[in-house]
VOBA-1610 file (N, C-alpha, C; in pm, whole numbers, padded with zeros to 5 digits, always signed):
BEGIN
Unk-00729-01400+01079Unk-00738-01312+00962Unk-00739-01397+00835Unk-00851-01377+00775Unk-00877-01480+00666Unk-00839-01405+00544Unk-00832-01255+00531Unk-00778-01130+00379Unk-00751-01011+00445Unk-00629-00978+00417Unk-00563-00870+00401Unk-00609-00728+00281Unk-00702-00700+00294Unk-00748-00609+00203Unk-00765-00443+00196Unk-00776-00426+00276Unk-00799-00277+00303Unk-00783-00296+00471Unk-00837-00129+00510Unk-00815-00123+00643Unk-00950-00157+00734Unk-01032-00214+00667Unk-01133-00278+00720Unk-01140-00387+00718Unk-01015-00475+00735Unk-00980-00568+00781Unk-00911-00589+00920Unk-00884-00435+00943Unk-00832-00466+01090Unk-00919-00373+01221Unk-00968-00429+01300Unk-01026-00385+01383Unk-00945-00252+01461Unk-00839-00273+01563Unk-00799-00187+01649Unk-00641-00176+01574Unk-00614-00004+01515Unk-00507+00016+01446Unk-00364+00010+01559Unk-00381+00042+01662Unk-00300+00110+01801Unk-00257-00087+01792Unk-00341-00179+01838Unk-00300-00299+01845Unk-00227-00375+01755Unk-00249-00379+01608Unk-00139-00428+01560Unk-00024-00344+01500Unk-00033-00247+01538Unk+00107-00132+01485Unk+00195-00215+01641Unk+00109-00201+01746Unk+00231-00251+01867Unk+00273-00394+01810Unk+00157-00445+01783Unk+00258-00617+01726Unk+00350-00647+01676Unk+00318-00537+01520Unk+00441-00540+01424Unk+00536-00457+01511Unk+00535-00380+01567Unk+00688-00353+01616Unk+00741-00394+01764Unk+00648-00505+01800Unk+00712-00610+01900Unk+00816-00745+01823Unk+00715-00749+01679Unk+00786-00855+01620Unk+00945-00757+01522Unk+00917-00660+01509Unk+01061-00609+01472Unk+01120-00602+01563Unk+01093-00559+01736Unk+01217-00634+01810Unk+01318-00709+01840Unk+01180-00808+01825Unk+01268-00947+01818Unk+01188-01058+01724Unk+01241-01046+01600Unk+01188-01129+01455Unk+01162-01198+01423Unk+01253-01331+01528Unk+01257-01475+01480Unk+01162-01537+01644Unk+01082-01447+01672Unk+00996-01537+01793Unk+00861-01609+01762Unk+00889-01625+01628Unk+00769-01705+01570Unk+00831-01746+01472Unk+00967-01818+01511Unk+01007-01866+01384Unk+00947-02021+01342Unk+00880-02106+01434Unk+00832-02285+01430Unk+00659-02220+01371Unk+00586-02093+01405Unk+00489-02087+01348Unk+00419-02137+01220Unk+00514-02086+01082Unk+00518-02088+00973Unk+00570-02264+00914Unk+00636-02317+01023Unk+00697-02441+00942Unk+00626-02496+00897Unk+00648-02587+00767Unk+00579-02678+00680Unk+00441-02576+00631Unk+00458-02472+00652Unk+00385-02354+00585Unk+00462-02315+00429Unk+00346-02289+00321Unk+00394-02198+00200Unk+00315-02101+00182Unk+00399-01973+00138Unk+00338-01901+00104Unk+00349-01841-00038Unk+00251-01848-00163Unk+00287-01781-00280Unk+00272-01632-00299Unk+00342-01607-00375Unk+00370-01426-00420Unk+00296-01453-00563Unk+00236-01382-00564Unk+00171-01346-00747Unk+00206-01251-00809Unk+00278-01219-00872Unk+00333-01086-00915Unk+00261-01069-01093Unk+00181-00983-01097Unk+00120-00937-01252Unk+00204-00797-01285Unk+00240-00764-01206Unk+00325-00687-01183Unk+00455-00630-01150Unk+00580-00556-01191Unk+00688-00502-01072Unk+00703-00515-00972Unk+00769-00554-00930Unk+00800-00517-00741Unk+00933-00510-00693Unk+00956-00435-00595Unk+01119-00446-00516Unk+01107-00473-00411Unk+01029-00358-00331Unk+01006-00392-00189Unk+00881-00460-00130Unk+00795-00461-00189Unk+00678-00571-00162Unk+00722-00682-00147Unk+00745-00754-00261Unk+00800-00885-00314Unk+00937-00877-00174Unk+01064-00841-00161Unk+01140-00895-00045Unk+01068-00854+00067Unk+01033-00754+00112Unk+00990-00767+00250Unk+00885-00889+00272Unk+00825-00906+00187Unk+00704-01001+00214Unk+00798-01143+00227Unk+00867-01154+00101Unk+00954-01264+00137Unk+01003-01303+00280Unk+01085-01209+00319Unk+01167-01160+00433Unk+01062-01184+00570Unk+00989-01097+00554Unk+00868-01176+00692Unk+00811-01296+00706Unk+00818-01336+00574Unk+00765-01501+00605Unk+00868-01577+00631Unk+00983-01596+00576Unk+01113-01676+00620Unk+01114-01662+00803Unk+01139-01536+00816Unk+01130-01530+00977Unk+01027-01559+01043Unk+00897-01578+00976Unk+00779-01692+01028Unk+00825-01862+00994Unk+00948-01874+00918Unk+00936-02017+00908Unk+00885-02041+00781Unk+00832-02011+00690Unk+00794-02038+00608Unk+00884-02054+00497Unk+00811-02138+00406Unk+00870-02186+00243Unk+00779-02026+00203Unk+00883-02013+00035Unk+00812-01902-00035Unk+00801-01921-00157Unk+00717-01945-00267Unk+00721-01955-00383Unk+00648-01795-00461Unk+00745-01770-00577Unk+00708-01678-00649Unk+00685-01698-00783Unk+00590-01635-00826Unk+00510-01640-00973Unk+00514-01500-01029Unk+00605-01456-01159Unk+00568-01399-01211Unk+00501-01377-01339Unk+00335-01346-01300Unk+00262-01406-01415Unk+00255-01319-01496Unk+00356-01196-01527Unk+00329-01140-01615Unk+00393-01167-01723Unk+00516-01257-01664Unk+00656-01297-01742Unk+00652-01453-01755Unk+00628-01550-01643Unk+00659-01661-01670Unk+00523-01743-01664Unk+00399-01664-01633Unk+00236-01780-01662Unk+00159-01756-01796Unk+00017-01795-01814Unk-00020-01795-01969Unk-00091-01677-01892Unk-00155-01624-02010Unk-00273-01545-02005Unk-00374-01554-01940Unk-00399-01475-01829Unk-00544-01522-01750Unk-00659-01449-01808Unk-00766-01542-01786Unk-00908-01474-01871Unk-00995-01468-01710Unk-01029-01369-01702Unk-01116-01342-01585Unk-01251-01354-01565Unk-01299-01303-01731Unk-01457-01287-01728Unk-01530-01433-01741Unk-01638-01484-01689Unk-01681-01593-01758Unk-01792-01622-01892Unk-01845-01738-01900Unk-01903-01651-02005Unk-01874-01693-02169Unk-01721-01667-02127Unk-01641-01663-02292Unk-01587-01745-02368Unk-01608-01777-02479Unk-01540-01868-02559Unk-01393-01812-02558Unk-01283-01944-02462Unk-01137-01860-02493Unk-01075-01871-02628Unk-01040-01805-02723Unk-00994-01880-02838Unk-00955-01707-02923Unk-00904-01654-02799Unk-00826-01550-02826Unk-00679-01573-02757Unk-00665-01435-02694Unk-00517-01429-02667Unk-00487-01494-02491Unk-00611-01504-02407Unk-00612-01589-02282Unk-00585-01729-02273Unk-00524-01818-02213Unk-00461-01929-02243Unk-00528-02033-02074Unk-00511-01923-01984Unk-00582-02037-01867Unk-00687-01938-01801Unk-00813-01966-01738Unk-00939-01890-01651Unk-00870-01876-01549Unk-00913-01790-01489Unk-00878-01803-01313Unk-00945-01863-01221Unk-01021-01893-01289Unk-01103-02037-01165Unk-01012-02166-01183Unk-00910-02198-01275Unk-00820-02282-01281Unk-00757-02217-01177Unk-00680-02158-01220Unk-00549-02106-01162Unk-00527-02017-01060Unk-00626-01958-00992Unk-00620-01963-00874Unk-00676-02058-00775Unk-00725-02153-00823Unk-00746-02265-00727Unk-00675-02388-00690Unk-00599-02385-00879Unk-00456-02453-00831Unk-00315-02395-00723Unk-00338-02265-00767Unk-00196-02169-00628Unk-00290-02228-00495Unk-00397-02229-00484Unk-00425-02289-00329Unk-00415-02402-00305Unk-00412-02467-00390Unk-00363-02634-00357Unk-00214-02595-00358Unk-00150-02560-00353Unk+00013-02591-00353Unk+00033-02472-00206Unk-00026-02361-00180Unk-00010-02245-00091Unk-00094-02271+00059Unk-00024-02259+00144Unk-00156-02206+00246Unk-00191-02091+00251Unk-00097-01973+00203Unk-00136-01828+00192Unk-00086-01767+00073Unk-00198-01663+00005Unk-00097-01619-00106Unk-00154-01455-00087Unk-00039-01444-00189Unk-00040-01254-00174Unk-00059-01252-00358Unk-00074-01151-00382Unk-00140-01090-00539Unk-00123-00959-00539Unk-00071-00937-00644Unk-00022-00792-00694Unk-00084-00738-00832Unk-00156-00659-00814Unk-00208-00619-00989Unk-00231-00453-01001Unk-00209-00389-01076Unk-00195-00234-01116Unk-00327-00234-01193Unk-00379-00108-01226Unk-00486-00074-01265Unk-00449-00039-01383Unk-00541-00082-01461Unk-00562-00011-01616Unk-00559+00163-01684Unk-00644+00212-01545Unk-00635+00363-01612Unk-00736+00406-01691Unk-00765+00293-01796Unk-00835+00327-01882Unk-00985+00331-01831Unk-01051+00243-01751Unk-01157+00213-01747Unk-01198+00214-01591Unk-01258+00377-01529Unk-01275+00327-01337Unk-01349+00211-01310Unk-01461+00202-01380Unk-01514+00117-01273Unk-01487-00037-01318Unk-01429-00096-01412Unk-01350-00187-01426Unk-01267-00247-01283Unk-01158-00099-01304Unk-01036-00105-01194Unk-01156-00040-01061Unk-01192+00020-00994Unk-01259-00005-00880Unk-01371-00110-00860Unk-01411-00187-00950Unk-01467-00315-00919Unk-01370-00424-00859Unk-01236-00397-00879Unk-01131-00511-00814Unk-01197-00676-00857Unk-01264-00673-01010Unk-01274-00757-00991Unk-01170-00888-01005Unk-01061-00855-01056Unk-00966-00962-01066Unk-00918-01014-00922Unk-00887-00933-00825Unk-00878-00982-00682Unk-01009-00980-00629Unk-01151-01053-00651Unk-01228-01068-00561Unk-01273-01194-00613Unk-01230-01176-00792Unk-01243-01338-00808Unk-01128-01417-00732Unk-00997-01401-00730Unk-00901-01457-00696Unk-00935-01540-00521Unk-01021-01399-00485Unk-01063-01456-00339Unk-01091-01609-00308Unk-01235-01541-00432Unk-01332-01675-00456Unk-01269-01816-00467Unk-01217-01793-00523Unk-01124-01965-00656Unk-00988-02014-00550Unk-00932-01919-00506Unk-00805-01981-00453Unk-00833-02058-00298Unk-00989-02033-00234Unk-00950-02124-00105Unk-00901-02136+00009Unk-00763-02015+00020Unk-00671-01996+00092Unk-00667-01871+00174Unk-00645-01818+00298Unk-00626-01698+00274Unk-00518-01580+00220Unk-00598-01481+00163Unk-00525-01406+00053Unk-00444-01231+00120Unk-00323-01264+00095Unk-00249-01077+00144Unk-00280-00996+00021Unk-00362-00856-00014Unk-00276-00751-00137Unk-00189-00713-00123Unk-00089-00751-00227Unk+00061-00671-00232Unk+00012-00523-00348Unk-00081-00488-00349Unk-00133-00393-00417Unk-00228-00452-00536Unk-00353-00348-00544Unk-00406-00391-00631Unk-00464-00251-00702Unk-00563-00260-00775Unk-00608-00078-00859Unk-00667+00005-00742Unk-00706-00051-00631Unk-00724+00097-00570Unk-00665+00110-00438Unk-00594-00012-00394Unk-00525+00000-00259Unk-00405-00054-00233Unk-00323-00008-00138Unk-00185-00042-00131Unk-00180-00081+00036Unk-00259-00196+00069Unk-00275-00187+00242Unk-00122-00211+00309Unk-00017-00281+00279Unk+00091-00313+00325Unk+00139-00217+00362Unk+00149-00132+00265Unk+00238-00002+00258Unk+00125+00064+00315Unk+00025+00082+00353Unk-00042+00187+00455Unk+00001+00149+00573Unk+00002+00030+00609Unk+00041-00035+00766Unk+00171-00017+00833Unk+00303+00006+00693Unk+00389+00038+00673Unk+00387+00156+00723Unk+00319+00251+00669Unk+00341+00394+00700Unk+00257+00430+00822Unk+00160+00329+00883Unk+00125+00379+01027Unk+00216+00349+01129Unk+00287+00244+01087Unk+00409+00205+01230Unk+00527+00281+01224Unk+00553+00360+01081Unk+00633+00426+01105Unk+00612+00549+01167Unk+00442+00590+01128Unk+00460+00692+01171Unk+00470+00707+01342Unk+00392+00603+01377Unk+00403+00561+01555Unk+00524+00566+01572Unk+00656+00507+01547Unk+00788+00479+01549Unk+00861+00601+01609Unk+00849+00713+01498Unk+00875+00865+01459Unk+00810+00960+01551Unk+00679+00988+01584Unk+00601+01069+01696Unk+00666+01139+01750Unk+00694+01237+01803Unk+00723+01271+01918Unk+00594+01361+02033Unk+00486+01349+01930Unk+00375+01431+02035Unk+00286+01294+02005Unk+00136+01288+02084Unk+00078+01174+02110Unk-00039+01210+01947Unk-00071+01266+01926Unk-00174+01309+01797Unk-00080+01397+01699Unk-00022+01356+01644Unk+00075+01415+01502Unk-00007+01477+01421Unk+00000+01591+01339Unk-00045+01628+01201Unk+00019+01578+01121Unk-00049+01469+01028Unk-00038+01407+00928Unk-00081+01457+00767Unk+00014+01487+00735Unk-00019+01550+00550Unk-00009+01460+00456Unk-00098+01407+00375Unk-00052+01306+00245Unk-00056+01467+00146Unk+00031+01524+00061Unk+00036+01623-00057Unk+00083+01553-00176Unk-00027+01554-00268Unk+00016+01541-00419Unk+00154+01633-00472Unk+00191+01564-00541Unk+00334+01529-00618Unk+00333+01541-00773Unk+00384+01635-00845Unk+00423+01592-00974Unk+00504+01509-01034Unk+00464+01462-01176Unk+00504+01345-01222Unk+00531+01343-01372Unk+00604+01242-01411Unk+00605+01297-01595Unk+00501+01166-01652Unk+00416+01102-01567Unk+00294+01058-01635Unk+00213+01031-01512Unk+00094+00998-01547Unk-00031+00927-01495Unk-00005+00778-01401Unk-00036+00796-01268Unk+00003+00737-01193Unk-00138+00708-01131Unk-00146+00547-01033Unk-00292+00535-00950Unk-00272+00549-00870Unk-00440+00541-00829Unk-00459+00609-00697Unk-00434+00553-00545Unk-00388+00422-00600Unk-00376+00284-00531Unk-00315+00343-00352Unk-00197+00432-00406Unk-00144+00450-00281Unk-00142+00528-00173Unk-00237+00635-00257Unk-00299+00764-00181Unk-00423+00737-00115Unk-00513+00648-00224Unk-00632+00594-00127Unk-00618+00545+00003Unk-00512+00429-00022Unk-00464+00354+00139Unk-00484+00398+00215Unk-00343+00527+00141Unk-00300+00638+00245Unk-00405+00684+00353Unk-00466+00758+00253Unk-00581+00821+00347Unk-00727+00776+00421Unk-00723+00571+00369Unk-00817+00520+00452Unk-00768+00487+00540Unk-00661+00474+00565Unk-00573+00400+00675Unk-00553+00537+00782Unk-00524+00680+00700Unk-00506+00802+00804Unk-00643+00808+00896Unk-00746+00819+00793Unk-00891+00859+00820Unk-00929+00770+00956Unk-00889+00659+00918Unk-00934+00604+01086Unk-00858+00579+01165Unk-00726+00604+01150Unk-00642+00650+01272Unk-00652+00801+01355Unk-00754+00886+01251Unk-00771+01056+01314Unk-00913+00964+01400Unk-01027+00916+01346Unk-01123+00817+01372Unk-01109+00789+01506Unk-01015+00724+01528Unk-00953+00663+01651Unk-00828+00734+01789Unk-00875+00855+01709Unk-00791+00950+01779Unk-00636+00953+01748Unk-00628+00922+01648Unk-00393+00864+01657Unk-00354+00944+01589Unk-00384+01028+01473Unk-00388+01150+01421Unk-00427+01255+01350Unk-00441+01385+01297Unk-00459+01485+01271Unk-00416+01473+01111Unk-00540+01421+01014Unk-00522+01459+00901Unk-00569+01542+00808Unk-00473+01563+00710Unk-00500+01642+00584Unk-00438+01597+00435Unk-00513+01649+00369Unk-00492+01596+00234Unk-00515+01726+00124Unk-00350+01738+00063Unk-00341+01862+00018Unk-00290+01827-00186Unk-00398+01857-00252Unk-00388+01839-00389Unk-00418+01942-00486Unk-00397+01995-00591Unk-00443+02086-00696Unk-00611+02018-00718Unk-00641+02118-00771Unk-00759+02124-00827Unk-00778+02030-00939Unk-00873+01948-00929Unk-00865+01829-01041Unk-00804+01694-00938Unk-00768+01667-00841Unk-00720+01565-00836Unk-00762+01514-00673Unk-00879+01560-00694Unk-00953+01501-00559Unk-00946+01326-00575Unk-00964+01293-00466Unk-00985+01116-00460Unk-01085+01079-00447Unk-01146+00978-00441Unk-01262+00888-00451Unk-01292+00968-00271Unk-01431+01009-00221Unk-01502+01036-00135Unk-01450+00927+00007Unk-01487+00810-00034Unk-01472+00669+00069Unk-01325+00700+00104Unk-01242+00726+00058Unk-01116+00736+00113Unk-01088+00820+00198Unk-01121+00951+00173Unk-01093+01090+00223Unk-01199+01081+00404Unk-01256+01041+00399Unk-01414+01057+00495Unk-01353+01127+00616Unk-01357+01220+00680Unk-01349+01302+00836Unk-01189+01376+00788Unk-01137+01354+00646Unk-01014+01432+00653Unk-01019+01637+00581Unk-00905+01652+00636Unk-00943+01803+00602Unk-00911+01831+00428Unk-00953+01924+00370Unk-00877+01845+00240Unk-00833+02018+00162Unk-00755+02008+00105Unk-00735+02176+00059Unk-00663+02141-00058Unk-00686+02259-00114Unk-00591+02265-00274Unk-00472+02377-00247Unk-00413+02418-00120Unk-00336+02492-00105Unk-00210+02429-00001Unk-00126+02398-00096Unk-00009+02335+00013Unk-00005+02424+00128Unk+00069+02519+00079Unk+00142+02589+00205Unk+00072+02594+00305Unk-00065+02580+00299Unk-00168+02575+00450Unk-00134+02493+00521Unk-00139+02377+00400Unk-00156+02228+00484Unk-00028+02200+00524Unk+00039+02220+00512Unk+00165+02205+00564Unk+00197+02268+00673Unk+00135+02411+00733Unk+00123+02451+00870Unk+00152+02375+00934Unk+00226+02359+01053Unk+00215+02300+01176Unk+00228+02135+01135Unk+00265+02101+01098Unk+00222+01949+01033Unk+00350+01853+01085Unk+00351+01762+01071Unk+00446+01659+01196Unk+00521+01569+01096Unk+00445+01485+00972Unk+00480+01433+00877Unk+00374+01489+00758Unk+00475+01481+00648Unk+00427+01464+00457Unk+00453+01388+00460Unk+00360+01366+00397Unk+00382+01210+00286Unk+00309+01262+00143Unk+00449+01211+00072Unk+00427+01290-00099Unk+00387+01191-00194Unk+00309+01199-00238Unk+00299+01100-00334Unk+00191+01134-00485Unk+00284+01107-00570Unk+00148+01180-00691Unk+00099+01065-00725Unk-00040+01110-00852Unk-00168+01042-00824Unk-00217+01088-00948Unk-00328+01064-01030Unk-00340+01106-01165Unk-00502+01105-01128Unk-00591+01201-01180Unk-00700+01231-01173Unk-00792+01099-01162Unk-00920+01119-01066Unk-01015+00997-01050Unk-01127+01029-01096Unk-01143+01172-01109Unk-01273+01190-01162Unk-01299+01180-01336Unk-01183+01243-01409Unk-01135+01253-01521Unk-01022+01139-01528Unk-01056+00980-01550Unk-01019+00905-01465Unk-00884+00919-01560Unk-00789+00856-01485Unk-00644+00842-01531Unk-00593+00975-01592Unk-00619+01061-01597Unk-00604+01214-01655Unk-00506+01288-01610Unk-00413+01366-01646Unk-00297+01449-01594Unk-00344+01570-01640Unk-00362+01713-01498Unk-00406+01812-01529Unk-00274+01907-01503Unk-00227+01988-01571Unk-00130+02067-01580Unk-00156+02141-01458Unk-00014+02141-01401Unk-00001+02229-01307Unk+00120+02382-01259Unk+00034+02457-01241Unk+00152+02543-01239Unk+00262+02555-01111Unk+00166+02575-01008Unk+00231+02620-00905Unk+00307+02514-00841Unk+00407+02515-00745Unk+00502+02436-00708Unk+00505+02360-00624Unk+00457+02264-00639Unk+00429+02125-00568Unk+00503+02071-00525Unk+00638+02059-00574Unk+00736+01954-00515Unk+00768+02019-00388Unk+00779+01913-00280Unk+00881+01920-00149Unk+01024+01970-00146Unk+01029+02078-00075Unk+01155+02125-00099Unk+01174+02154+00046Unk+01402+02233+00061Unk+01373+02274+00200Unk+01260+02401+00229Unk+01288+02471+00155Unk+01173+02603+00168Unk+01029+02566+00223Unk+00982+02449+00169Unk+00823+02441+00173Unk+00870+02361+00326Unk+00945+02293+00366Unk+00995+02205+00505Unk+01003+02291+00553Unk+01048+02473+00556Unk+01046+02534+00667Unk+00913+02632+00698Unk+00814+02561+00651Unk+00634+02557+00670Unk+00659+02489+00770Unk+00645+02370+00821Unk+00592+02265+00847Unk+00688+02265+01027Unk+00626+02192+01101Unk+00690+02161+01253Unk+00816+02042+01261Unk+00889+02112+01148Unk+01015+02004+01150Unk+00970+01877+01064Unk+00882+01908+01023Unk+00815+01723+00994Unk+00896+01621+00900Unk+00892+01512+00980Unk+00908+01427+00885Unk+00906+01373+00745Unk+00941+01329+00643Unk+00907+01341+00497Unk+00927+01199+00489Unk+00826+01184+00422Unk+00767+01010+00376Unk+00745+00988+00213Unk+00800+00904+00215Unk+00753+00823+00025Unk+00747+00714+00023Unk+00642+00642-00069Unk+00653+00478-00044Unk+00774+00419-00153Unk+00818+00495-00216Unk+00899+00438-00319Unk+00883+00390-00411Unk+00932+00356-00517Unk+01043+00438-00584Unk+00995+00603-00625Unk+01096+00677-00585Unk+01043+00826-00602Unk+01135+00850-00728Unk+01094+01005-00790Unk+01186+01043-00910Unk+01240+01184-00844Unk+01399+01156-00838Unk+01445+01283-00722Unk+01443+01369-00812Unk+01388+01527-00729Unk+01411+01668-00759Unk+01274+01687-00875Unk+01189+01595-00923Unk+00984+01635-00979Unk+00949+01597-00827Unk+00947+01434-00800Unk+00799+01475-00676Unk+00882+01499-00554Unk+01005+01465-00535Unk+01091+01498-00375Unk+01251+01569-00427Unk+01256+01650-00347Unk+01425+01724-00380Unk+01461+01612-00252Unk+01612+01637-00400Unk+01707+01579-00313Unk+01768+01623-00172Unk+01789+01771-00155Unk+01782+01783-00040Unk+01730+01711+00050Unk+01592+01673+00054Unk+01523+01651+00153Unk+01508+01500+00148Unk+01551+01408+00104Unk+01559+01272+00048Unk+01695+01252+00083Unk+01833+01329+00062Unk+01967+01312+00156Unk+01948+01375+00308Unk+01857+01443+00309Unk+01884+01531+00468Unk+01808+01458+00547Unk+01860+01560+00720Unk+01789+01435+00810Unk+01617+01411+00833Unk+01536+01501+00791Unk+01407+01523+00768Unk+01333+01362+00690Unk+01398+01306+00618Unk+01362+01188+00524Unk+01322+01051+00657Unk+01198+01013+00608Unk+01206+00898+00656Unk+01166+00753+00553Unk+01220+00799+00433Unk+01179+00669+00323Unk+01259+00554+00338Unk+01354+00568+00406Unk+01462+00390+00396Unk+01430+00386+00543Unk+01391+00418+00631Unk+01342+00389+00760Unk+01177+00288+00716Unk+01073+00378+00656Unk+00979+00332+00605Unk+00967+00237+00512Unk+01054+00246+00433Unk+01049+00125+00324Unk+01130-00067+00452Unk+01236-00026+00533Unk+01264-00072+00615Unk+01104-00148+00700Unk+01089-00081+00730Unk+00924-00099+00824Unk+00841-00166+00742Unk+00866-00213+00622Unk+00790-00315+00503Unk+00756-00434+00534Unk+00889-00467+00654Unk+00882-00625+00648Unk+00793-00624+00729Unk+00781-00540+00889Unk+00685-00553+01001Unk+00594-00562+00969Unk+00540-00488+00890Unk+00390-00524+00862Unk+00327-00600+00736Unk+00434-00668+00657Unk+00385-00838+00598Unk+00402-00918+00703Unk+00503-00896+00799Unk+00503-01052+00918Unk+00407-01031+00996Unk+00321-00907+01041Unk+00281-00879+01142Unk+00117-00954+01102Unk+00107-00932+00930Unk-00049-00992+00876Unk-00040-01124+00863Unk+00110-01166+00783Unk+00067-01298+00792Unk+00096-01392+00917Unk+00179-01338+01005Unk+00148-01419+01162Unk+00016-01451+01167Unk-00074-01306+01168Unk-00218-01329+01255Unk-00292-01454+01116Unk-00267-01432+00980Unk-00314-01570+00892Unk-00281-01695+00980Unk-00139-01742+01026Unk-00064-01856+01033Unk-00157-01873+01174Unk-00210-01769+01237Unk-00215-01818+01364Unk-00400-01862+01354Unk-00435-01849+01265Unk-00599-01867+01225Unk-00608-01991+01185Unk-00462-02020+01066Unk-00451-02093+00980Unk-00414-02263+01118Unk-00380-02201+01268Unk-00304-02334+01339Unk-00424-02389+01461Unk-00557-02290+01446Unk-00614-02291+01543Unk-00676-02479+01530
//
């Protein structure tokens, strides 16, 4: 595995969900893999659980870890070429990501989307230059339109959790007190889409009007603007709000009652309740259901590390051939 990018980076989903949770078995059975291995973190961004779990899986590969936060402690990166720098950018990224690959054998990169501008932020072009320049192979710890860790995250959990062999799977939009991307819902639902694809489960994708997702994401899923349907019969939610793509970055007022509650849980086949975190209790999840036994977010956020060790094993093991 030469990039961690989306879910078209991994061939058979059923095969490495069993990996990562052979290696959460037992953790340290690739602990000489990683030695005299580094791996850098790029952070342009926040992080809690990205940043340690990723940490956390590479140590138990053996690995050194260096972290950069370039939003706080590097200069200004200038992306475009082209330009006379002699504004507020201080180093190109054809420098500086080619220097993190001389010091890294693997690095991960984290960057949030602007909002302002789609096809800017769905050009990804800051992580496709990064590809280019750094040399090495590269993990997303999130970038403007995908959150693959945390999709991989949420397929092993959901395997974990099962109790029937094809689950109904719900991703439902969430209210919010601002404009949020689409980063994690896309995943969500490219990562669902070809696990229904592949037969592993039964999805749907339940949002108000106005807050459809980009087409490529959604592809073979069912899609409705009426919770309470989608929530029928359903095995796991997964809640997560999302701010308009068509009316890009846009917050459309909503009336009717979106948030997860027990009431709307006694729709649903007992199901499970998922968040990638950090949530805001009692707008997009009641607390009820975030203290009760229905919750599976510190199980899932838990399941973080399996699937950074589980990607960058298969790097280390490309990286030893």
């Amino acid at each position: 595995m030469k990039r961690f990018f989306s879910v078209a980076d991994v061939d058979n989903l059923e095969e490495i969900v069993k990996d990562a949770l052979a290696l959460k078995a037992n953790p340290n059975a690739n602990e000489s893999l990683g030695k005299y291995k580094t791996l850098g973190l790029v952070f342009l961004n926040p992080s809690l659980r990205t940043r340690l779990s990723t940490q956390k899986a590479a140590m138990n590969l053996g690995m050194n870890v260096m972290v950069m936060n370039m939003d706080k402690d590097g200069w200004a990166l200038e992306t475009q070429d082209g330009v006379v720098m002699n504004g507020t950018t201080v180093e190109h990224i054809r420098e500086a990501a080619a220097v993190m690959g001389e010091y890294c054998d693997i690095l991960g990169l984290r960057s949030f989307p602007s909002l302002k501008d789609k096809e800017a932020d769905y050009n990804e072009d800051l992580f496709n230059k990064f590809i280019k320049f750094c040399g090495v192979p590269v993990v997303s710890l999130e970038s403007a339109t995908r959150h693959p860790l945390q999709s991989l995250t949420d397929l092993i959990t959901i395997t974990e959790y099962k109790s029937i062999a094809k689950p109904k799977v719900v991703l439902a939009w969430a209210p919010h007190v601002k404009a949020l991307p689409q980063a994690v819902p896309n995943s969500f639902a490219e990562w669902m889409s070809k696990a229904q694809a592949q037969g592993l489960v039964d999805f749907t994708v339940a949002h108000p009007a106005g807050y459809e997702l980009a087409e490529e994401f959604t592809e073979g899923a069912t899609i409705t603007n009426n919770l309470d349907e989608a929530l029928a019969n359903s095995d796991f939610v997964y809640v997560k709000n999302w701010s308009s793509y068509k009316e890009y970055g846009q917050v459309y007022p909503v009336s009717e009652n979106w948030m997860m509650d027990n009431a709307k849980l006694g729709l649903t086949n007992d199901a499970k309740v998922m968040h990638c975190l950090p949530v805001r209790r009692d707008l997009e999840l009641s607390s009820e259901i975030l203290d009760g036994p229905n919750s599976l977010v510190i199980k899932e956020a838990s399941n973080r590390v399996w699937a950074a060790q589980v990607v960058l094993k298969r790097m280390l093991e490309d990286l030893n051939k």
